[in-house]
C-alpha positions as CSV (number, residue, x, y, z in Angstrom):
1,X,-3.8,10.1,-39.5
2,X,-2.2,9.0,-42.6
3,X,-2.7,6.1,-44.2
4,X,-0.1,3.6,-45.2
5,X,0.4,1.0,-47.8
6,X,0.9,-2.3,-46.8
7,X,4.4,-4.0,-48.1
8,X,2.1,-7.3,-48.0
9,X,5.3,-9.5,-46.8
10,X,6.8,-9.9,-43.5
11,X,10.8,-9.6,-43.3
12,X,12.9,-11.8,-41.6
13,X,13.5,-10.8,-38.1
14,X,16.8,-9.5,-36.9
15,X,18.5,-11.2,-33.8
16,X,17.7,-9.4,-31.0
17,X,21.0,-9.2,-28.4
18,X,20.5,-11.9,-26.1
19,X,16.9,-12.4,-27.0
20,X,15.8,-15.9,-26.5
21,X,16.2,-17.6,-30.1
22,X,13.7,-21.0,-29.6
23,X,12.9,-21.7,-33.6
24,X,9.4,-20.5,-34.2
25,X,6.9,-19.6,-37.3
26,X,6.0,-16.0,-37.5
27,X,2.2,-16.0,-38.4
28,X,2.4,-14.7,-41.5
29,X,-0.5,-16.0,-43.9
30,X,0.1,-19.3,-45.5
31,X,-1.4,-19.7,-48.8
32,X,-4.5,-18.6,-50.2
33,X,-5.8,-14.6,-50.6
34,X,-4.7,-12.7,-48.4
35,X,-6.8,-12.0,-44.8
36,X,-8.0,-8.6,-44.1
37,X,-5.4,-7.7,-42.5
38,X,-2.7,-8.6,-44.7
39,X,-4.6,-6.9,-48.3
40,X,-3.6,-3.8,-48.9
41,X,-6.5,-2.1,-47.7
42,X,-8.1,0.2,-44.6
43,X,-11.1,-2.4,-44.2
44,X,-12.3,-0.8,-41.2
45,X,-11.8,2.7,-42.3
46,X,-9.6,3.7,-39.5
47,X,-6.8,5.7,-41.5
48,X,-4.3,2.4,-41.0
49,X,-3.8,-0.1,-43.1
50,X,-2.9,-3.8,-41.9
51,X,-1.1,-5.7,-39.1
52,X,1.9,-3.3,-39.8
53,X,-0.2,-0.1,-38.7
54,X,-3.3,-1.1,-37.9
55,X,-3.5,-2.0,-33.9
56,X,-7.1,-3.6,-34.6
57,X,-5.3,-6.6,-35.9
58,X,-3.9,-8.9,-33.9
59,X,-1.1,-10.3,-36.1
60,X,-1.1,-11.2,-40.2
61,X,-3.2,-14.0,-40.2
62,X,-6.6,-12.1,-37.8
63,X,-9.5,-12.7,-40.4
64,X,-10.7,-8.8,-38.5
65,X,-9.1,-5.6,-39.4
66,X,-11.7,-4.1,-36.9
67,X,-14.9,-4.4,-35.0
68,X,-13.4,-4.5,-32.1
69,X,-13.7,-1.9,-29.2
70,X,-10.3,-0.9,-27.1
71,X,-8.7,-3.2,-25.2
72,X,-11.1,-6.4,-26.4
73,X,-9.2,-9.6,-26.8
74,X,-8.8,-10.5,-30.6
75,X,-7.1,-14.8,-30.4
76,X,-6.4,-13.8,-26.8
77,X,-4.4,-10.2,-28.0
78,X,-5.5,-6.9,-27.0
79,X,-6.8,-4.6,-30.2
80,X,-7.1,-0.8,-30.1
81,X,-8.9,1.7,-32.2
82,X,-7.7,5.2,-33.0
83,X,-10.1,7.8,-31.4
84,X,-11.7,10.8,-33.1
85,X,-8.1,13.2,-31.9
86,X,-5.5,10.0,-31.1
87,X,-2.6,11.5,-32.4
88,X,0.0,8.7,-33.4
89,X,3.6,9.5,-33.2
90,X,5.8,7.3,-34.7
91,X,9.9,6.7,-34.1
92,X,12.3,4.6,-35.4
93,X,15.8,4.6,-34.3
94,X,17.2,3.4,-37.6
95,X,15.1,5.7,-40.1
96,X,14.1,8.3,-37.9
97,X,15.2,12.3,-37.6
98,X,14.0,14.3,-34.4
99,X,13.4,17.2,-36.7
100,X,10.4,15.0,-38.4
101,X,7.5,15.8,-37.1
102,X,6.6,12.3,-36.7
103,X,3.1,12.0,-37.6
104,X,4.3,9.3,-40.5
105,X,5.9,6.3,-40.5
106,X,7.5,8.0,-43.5
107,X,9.5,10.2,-41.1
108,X,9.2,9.2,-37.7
109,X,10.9,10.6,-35.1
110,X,14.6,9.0,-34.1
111,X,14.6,9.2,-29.8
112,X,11.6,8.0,-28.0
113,X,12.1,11.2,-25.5
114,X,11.2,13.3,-28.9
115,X,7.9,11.5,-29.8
116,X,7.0,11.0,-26.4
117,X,7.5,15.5,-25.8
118,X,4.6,15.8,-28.7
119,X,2.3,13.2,-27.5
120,X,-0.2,14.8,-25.1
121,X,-0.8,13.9,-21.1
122,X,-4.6,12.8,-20.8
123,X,-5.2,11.7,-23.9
124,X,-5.7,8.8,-26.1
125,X,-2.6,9.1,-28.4
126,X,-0.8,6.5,-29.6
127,X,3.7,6.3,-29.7
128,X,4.4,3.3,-32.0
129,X,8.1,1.8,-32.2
130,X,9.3,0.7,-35.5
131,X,9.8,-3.4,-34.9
132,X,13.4,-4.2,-35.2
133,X,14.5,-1.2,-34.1
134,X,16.9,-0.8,-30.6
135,X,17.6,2.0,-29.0
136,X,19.8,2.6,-25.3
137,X,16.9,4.5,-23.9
138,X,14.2,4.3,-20.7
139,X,10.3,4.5,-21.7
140,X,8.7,7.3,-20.5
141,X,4.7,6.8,-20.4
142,X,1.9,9.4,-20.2
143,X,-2.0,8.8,-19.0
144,X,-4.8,8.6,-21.4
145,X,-8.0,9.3,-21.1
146,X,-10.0,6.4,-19.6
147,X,-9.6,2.3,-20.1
148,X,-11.3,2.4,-23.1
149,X,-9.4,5.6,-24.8
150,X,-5.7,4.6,-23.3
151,X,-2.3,6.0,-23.8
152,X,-0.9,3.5,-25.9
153,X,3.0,3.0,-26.7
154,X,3.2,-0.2,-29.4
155,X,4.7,-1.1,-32.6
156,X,4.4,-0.7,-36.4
157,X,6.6,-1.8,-39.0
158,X,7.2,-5.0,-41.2
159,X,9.6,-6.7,-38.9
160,X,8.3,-9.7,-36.3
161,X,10.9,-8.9,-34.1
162,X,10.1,-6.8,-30.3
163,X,12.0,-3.3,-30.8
164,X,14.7,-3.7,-28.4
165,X,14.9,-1.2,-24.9
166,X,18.8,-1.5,-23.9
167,X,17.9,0.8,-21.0
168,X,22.0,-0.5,-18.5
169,X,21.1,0.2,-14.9
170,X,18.2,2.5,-15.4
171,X,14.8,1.4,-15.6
172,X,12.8,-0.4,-18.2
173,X,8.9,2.4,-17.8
174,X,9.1,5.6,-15.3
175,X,7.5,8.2,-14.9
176,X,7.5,10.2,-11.8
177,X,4.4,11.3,-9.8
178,X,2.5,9.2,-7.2
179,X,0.0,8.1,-9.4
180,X,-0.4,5.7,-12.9
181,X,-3.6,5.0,-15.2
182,X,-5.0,4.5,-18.0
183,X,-2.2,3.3,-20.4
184,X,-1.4,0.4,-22.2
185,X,2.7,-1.0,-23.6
186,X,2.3,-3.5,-25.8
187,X,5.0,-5.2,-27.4
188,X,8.1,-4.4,-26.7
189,X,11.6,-6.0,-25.2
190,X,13.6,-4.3,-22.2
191,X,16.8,-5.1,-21.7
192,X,19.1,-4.2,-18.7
193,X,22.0,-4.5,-21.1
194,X,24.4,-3.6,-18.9
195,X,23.5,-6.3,-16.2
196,X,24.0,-9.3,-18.1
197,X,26.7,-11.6,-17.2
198,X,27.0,-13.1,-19.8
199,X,26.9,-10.0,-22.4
200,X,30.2,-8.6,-23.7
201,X,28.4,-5.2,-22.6
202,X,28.2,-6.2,-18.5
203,X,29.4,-3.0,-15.9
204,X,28.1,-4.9,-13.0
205,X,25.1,-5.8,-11.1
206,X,24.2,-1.9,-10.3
207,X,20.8,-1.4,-11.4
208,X,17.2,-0.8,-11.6
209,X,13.8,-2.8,-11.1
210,X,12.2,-2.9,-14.6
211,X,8.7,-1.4,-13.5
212,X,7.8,0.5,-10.5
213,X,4.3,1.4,-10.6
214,X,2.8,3.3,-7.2
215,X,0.0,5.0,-6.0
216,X,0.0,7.2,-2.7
217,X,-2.9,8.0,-0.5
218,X,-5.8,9.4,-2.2
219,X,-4.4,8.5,-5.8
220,X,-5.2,5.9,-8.2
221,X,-3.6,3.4,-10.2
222,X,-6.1,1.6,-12.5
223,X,-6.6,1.0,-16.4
224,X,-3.4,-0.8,-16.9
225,X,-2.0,-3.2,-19.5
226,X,1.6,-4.4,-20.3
227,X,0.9,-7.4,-22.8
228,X,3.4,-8.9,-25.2
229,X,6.6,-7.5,-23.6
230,X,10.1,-9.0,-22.5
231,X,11.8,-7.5,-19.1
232,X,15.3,-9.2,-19.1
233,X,18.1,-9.0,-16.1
234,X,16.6,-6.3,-14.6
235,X,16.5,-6.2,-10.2
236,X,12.8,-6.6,-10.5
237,X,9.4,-5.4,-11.1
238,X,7.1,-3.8,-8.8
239,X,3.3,-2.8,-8.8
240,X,2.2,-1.0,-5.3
241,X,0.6,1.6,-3.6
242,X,-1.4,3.1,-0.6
243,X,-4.2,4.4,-2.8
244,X,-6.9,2.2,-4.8
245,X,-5.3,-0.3,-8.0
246,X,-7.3,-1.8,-9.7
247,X,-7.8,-3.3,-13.4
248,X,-4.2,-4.3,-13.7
249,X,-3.5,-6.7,-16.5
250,X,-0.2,-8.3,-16.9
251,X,-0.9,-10.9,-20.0
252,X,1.4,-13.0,-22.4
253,X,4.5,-11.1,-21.4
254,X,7.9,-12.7,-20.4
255,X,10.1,-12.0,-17.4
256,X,13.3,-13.2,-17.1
257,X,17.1,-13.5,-15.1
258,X,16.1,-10.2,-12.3
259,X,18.2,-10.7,-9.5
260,X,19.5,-8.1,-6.9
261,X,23.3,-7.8,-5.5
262,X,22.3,-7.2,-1.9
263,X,18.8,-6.7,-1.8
264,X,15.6,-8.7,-2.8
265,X,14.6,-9.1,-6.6
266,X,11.0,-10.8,-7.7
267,X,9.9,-11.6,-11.1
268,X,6.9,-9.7,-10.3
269,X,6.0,-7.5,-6.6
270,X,2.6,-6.8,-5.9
271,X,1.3,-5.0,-2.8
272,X,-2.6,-3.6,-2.2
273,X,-3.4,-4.6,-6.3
274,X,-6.1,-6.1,-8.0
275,X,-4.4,-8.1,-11.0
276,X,-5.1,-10.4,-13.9
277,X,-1.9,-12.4,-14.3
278,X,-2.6,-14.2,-17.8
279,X,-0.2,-16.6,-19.5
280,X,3.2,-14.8,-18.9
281,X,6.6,-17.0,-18.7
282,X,8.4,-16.4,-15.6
283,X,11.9,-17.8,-15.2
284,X,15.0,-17.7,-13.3
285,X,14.1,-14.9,-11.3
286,X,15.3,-13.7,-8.2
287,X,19.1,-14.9,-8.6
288,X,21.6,-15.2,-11.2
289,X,24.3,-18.1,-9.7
290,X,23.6,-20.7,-7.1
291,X,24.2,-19.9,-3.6
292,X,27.6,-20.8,-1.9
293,X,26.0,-22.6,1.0
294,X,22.3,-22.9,2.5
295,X,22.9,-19.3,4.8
296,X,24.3,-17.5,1.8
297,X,23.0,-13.6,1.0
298,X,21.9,-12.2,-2.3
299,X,25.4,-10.9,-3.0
300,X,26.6,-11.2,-6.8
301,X,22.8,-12.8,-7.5
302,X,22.8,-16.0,-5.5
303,X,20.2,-17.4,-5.0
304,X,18.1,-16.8,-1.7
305,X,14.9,-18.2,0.0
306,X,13.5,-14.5,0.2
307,X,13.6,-14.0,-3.6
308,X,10.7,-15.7,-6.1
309,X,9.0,-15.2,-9.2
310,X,5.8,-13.2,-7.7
311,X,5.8,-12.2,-4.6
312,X,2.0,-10.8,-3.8
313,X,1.5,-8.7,-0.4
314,X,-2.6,-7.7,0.6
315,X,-3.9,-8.8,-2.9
316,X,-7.7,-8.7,-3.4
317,X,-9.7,-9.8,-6.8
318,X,-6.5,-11.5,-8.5
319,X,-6.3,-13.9,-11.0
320,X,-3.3,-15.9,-11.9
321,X,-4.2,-18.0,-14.9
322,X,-2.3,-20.0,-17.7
323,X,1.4,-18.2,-16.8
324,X,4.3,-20.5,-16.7
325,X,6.2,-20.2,-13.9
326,X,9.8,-21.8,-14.3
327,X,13.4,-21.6,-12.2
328,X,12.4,-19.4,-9.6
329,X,15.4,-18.8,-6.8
330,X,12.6,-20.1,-4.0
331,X,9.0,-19.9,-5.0
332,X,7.0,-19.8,-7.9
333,X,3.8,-17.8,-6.5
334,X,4.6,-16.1,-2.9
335,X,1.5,-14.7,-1.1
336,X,1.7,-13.3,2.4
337,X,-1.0,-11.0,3.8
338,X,0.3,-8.9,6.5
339,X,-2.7,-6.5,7.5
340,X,-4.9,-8.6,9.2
341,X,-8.2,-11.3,8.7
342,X,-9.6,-11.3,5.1
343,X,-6.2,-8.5,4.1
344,X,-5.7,-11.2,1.0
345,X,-8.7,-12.2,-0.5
346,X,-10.5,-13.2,-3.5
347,X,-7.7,-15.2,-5.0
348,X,-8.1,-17.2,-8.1
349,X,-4.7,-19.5,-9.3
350,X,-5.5,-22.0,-12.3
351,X,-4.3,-23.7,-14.7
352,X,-0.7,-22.3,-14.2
353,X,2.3,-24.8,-14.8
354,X,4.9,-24.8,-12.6
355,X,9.0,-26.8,-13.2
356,X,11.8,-26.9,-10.6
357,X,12.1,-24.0,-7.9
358,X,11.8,-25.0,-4.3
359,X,8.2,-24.5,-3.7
360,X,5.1,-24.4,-6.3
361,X,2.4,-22.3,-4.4
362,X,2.6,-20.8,-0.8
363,X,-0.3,-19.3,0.4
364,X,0.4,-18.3,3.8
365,X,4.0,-18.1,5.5
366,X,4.8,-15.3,7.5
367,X,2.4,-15.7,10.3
368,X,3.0,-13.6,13.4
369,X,0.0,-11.5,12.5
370,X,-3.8,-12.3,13.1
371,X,-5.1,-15.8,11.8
372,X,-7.7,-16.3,8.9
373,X,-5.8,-13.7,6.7
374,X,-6.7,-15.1,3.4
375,X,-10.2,-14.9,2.6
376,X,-11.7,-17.5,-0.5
377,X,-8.9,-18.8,-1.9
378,X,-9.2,-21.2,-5.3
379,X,-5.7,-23.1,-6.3
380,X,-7.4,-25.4,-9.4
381,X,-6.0,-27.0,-12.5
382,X,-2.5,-26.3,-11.7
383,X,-0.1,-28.6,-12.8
384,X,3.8,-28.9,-10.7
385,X,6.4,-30.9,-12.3
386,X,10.3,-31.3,-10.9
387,X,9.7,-28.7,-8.0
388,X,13.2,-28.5,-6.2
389,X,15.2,-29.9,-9.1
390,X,17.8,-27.0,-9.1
391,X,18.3,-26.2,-5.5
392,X,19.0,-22.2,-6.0
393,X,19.8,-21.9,-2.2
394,X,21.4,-25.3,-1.7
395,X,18.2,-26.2,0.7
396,X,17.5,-30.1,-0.5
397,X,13.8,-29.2,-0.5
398,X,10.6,-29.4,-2.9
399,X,6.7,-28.3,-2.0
400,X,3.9,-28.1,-3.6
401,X,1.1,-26.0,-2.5
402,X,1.0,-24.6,0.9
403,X,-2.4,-23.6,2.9
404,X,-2.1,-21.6,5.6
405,X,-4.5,-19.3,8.0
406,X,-6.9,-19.3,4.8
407,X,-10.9,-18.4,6.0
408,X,-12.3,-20.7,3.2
409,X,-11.0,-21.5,0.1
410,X,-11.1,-24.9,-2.4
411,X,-7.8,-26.9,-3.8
412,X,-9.0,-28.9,-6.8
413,X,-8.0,-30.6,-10.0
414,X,-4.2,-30.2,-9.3
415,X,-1.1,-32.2,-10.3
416,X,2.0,-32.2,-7.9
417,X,4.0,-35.2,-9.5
418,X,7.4,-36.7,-10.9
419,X,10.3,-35.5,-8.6
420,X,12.7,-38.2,-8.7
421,X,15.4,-37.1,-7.0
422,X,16.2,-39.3,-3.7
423,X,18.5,-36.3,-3.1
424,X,16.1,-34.4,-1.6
425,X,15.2,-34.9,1.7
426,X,12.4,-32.5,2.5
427,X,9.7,-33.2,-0.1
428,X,5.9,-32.7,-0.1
429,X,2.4,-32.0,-2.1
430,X,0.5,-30.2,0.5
431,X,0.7,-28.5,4.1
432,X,-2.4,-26.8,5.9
433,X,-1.1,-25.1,8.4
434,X,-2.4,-22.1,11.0
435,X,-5.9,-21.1,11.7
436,X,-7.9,-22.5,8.9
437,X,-11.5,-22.9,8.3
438,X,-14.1,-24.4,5.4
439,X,-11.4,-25.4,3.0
440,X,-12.0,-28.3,0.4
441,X,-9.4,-30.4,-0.9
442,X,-10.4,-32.5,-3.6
443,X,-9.5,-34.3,-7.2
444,X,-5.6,-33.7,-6.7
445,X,-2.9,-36.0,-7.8
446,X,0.3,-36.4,-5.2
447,X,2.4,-39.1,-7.2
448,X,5.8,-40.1,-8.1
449,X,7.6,-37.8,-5.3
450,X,10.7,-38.5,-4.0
451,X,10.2,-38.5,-0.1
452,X,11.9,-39.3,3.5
453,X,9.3,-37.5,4.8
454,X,5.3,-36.7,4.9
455,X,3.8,-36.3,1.0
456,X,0.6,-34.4,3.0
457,X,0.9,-32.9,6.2
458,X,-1.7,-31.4,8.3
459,X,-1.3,-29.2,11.7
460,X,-4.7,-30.3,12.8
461,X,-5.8,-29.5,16.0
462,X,-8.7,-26.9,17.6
463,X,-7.1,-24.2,14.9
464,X,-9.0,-26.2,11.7
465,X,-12.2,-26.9,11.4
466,X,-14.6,-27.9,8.2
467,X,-11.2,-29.0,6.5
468,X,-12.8,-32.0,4.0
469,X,-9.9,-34.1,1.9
470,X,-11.9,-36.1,-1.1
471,X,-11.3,-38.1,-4.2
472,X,-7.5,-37.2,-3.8
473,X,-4.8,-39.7,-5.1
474,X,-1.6,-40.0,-3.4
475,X,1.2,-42.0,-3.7
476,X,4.9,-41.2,-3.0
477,X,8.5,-42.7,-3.4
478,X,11.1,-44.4,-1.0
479,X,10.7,-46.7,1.8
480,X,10.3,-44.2,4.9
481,X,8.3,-42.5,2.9
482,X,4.8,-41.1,4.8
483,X,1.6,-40.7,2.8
484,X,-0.4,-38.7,5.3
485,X,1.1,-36.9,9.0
486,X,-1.2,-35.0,11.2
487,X,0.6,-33.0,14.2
488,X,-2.3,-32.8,16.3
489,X,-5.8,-34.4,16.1
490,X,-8.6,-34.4,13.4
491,X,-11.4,-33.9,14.6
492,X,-12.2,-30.7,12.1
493,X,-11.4,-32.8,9.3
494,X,-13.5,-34.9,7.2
495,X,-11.9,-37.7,4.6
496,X,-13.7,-39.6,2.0
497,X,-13.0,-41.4,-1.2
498,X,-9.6,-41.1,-1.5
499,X,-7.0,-43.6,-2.9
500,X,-3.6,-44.3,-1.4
501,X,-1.0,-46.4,-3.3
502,X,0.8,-48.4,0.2
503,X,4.3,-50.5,-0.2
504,X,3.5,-54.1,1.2
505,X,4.5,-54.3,5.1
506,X,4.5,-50.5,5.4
507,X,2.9,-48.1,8.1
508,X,2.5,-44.7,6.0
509,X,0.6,-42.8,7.7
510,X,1.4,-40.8,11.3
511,X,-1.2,-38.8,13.7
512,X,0.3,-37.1,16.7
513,X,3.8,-39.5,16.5
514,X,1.8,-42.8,16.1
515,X,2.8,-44.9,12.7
516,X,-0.3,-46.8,11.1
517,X,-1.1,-48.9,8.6
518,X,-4.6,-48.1,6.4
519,X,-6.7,-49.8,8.5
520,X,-5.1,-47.9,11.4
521,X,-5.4,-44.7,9.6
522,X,-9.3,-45.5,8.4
523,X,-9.6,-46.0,12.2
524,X,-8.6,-42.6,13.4
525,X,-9.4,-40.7,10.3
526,X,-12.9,-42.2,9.4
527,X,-11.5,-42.2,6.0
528,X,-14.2,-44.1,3.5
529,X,-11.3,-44.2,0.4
530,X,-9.4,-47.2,-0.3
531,X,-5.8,-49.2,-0.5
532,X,-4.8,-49.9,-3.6
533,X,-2.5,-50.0,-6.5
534,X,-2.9,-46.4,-8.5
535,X,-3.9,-46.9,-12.3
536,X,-3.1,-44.3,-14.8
537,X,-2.6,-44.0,-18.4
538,X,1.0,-43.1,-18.4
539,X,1.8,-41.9,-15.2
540,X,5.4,-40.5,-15.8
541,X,5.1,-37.5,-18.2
542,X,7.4,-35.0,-18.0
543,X,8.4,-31.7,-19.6
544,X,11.2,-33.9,-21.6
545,X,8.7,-36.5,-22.9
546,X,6.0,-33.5,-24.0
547,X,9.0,-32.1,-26.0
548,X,9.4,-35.3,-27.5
549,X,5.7,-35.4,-28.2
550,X,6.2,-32.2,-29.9
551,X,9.2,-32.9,-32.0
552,X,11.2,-30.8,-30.1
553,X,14.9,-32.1,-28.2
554,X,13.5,-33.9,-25.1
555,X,15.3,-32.0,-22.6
556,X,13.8,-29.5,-20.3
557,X,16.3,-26.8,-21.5
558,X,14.4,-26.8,-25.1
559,X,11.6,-25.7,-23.1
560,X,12.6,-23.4,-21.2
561,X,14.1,-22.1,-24.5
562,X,10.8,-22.1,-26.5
563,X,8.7,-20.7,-23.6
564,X,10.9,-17.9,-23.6
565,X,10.4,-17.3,-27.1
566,X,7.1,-16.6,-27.4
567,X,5.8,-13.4,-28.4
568,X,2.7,-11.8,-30.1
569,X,4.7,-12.9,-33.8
570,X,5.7,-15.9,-32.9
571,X,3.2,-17.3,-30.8
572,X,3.5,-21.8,-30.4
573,X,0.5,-22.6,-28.8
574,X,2.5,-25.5,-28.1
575,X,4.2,-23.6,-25.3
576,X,1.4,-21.9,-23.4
577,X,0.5,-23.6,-19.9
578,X,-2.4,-24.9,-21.3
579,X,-1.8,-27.3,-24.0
580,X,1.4,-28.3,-21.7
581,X,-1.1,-28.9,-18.9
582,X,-3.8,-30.8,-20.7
583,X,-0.8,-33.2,-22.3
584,X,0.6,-34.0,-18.6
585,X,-3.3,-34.3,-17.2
586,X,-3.8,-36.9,-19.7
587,X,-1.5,-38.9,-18.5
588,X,-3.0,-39.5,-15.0
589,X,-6.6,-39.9,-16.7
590,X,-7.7,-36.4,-16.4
């Protein structure tokens, strides 16, 4: 490997086409000596020098050049480390020839088909894209070795700006076989050009779905990451297979605009996968215009209630944690589990923010299988702003969190608040539904919604049992609004301490088509919680006043602009689900 001089200064980014263009700093050093991985030198001995070259740094400010071990997080970035035979191949479409051998970034190769034919198949070399650079190409990727000695396809080069993927109606990765592991692509944008309605280059909605990662019987998909990436306009992404996946990560990435003509599109389809979904930005997937009317079809990209921004079929051991999950045509997280008791199971969601769409979180939904089909189930720390503000499909309707046919499970520590239109007639926080057993809801917020109907709505009856609802805080908007509607009876549930906010004169609560007041409900529900007005520190944030907080423009369009923006060089940690989420929490005291 040859080492490489560092320029020492970071060039101003071109404009990616279409790229989102939210201001942002690069995080290039301010003031002061310069970090070890912005000196000039190869302080860790690996042949590369700096954050240009050297994938052990995780941008120009890390205070490490190395020390870190393959695929360990360096400020929440993955780092790799050359092995003893990585062969790096580097191509730049701007400064390239595919008669240089490649092995510099002196003379890289030009086509990414040319340095991909002299990188090997089972090993752990490295194809690194000159930032900046765009070429009209798809992304071929080859296995590595193991986890820890991946196939690796990044980026080198002085600019801050993705290289840009303008793959049209093909697809964003491929690779055909049955199989996929061991590889990592990491920083890079994918554009389906071609599908963009509003680009000067649109041919139509023709096209392909960005990934399509699958493993048959007997075959393996495991060692996976795609970090720091941009997958725009294409009909959707997929991760599937018969055969065992496992140790897929999908982590600061951002997905954007699929939709199908005809078909279904997601964000993100999983099937038979174990995932770690970490602090990604989904938005405005699964349509590109409004439906014409409630029962329209996904023609021309309308919007449609079969179409979200993940979709997850028979998951087991996943985590969704810190993503952002904006605009989706229906839902923002989609679970079904289709193969029986316990066939989804292990299931983490936290900390996740969630703005407009039609429903936050539903867990459960197509139930004409066997009951109990998701097994330990944890929704916590999630936060649900707006849900149903832009009515994709026309339906006037906004939910929160739905639980359904789950065999244990906890919903804790979540916000479903502020949707203020009286427009929408079909609004709620929670549903339990189907057979369900040992689920605890507890520490949630249910405020400042916008209801004709039932904020909470349980099926009750023999199907639920060891169902306990505690410390909760509802409270909803409009005067036929219901707090709390059971279908059936309650015996298996169990309610204590929670804290309902009750118009004068009003009867909000309903079990089995009988209106109450709170001493009715106490009565039938052997509630121990109380009546009373609902204190909180500033109970009506929003994603307009936390970009006033911010100094941003206090619309939620700035947001949406600035969550798009983020990438690996010009990461606001302003616009991560976290710090969004702790700002809203703090105004309901949490």
């Amino acid at each position: 490997m040859e080492r490489v001089a560092s320029t020492g200064s970071v060039a101003a980014p071109p404009v990616e086409d279409s790229a989102p263009s939210a201001a942002s700093e690069d995080r290039a050093p301010k003031g002061g000596p310069p970090g070890p991985c912005a000196d000039g030198k190869d302080n860790d001995a690996d042949g590369l020098i700096d954050w240009q070259y050297d994938l052990g740094c995780s941008g120009p400010d890390d205070p490490t050049e190395g020390g870190l071990a393959t695929r360990h997080l360096d400020e929440g970035w993955s780092v790799f480390e050359p092995s003893a035979d990585t062969r790096i191949i580097y191509v730049s479409s701007s400064a390239g020839k595919d008669t240089y051998p490649g092995t510099s970034p002196k003379k890289p190769k030009k086509t990414l088909a040319a340095a991909l034919s002299v990188a090997r198949e089972g090993h752990p070399d490295w194809v690194l894209l000159a930032r900046g650079d765009v070429w009209h190409e798809s992304l071929y990727y080859k296995e590595g070795r193991s986890r820890r000695e991946p196939f690796v396809i990044a980026t080198y080069g002085d600019s801050a700006t993705r290289p840009l993927l303008k793959t049209g109606a093909g697809p964003a990765i491929e690779r055909p076989g049955l199989r996929y592991n061991n590889f990592a692509i990491v920083g890079i944008a994918f554009y389906a050009h071609t599908r963009d309605p509003d680009s000067p280059e649109f041919q139509g909605p023709e096209g392909s779905k960005g990934f399509n990662f699958y493993s048959k019987p007997n075959k393996t998909g495991k060692g996976v990451l795609i970090e720091d990436c941009w997958f725009h306009f294409y009909a959707g992404n997929s991760i599937q297979g018969e055969g065992s996946n496992e140790d897929i990560v999908i982590r600061r990435n951002v997905f954007t605009n699929s939709y199908a003509n005809g078909s279904h599109a997601q964000g993100l389809h999983s099937k038979n996968v174990s995932i770690l979904l970490e602090e990604n930005v989904f938005d405005h997937n699964g349509w590109y215009r409004r439906a014409g009317s409630p029962d329209d079809k996904q023609a021309g990209g309308r919007g449609t209630m079969y179409n979200h921004n993940t979709y997850s079929v028979d998951q087991h051991r996943t985590t969704f944690r810190g993503n952002i999950f904006l605009r989706p045509s229906s839902i923002g997280n989609k679970w079904t589990a289709n193969a029986g008791a316990g066939s989804t199971s292990d299931i983490v969601i936290d900390d996740n923010l969630y703005v407009d769409g039609e429903i936050g979180i539903s867990l459960g939904g197509n139930d004409k299988v066997e009951p109990l089909r998701f097994k330990n189930i944890t929704i916590s720390n999630n936060v649900m702003l707006n849900i149903g503000r832009s009515r994709p499909t026309n339906r006037t309707l906004g939910w929160c969190i739905d639980v359904d046919d789950w065999d244990g499970g906890k919903v804790t520590g979540n916000l479903c608040v502020n949707q203020p239109d009286p427009g929408l007639n079909n609004v709620r926080a929670l549903a339990v539904d189907g057979v369900t057993r040992d689920v605890r809801i507890t520490g949630n917020v249910f405020h400042g919604l916008h209801t004709s109907k039932a904020l909470v709505v349980f099926a009750g009856g023999s199907d639920q049992n060891g169902i306990v609802f505690a410390d909760n805080r509802l409270q909803g908007l409009g005067d036929r609004a219901l707090l709390v509607r059971s279908i059936e009876a309650l015996e298996g549930y169990s309610f204590q301490g929670n804290a309902y906010e009750i118009a004068p004169g009003s009867r909000p609560f309903e079990l089995e088509g009988v209106r109450s007041d709170f001493e009715g409900w106490k009565n039938v529900s052997g509630e121990t919680g109380s009546e009373r007005k609902l204190a909180f520190p500033e109970p009506v944030r929003s994603i307009e006043g936390y970009q006033r907080s911010i100094g941003g423009p206090p619309t939620i369009a700035a947001f949406i602009e600035g969550a798009r923006a983020q990438s690996k060089l010009h990461w606001r940690p302003e616009y991560t689900a976290h710090t969004v989420n702790e700002w809203i929490r703090a105004g309901y005291g949490r």
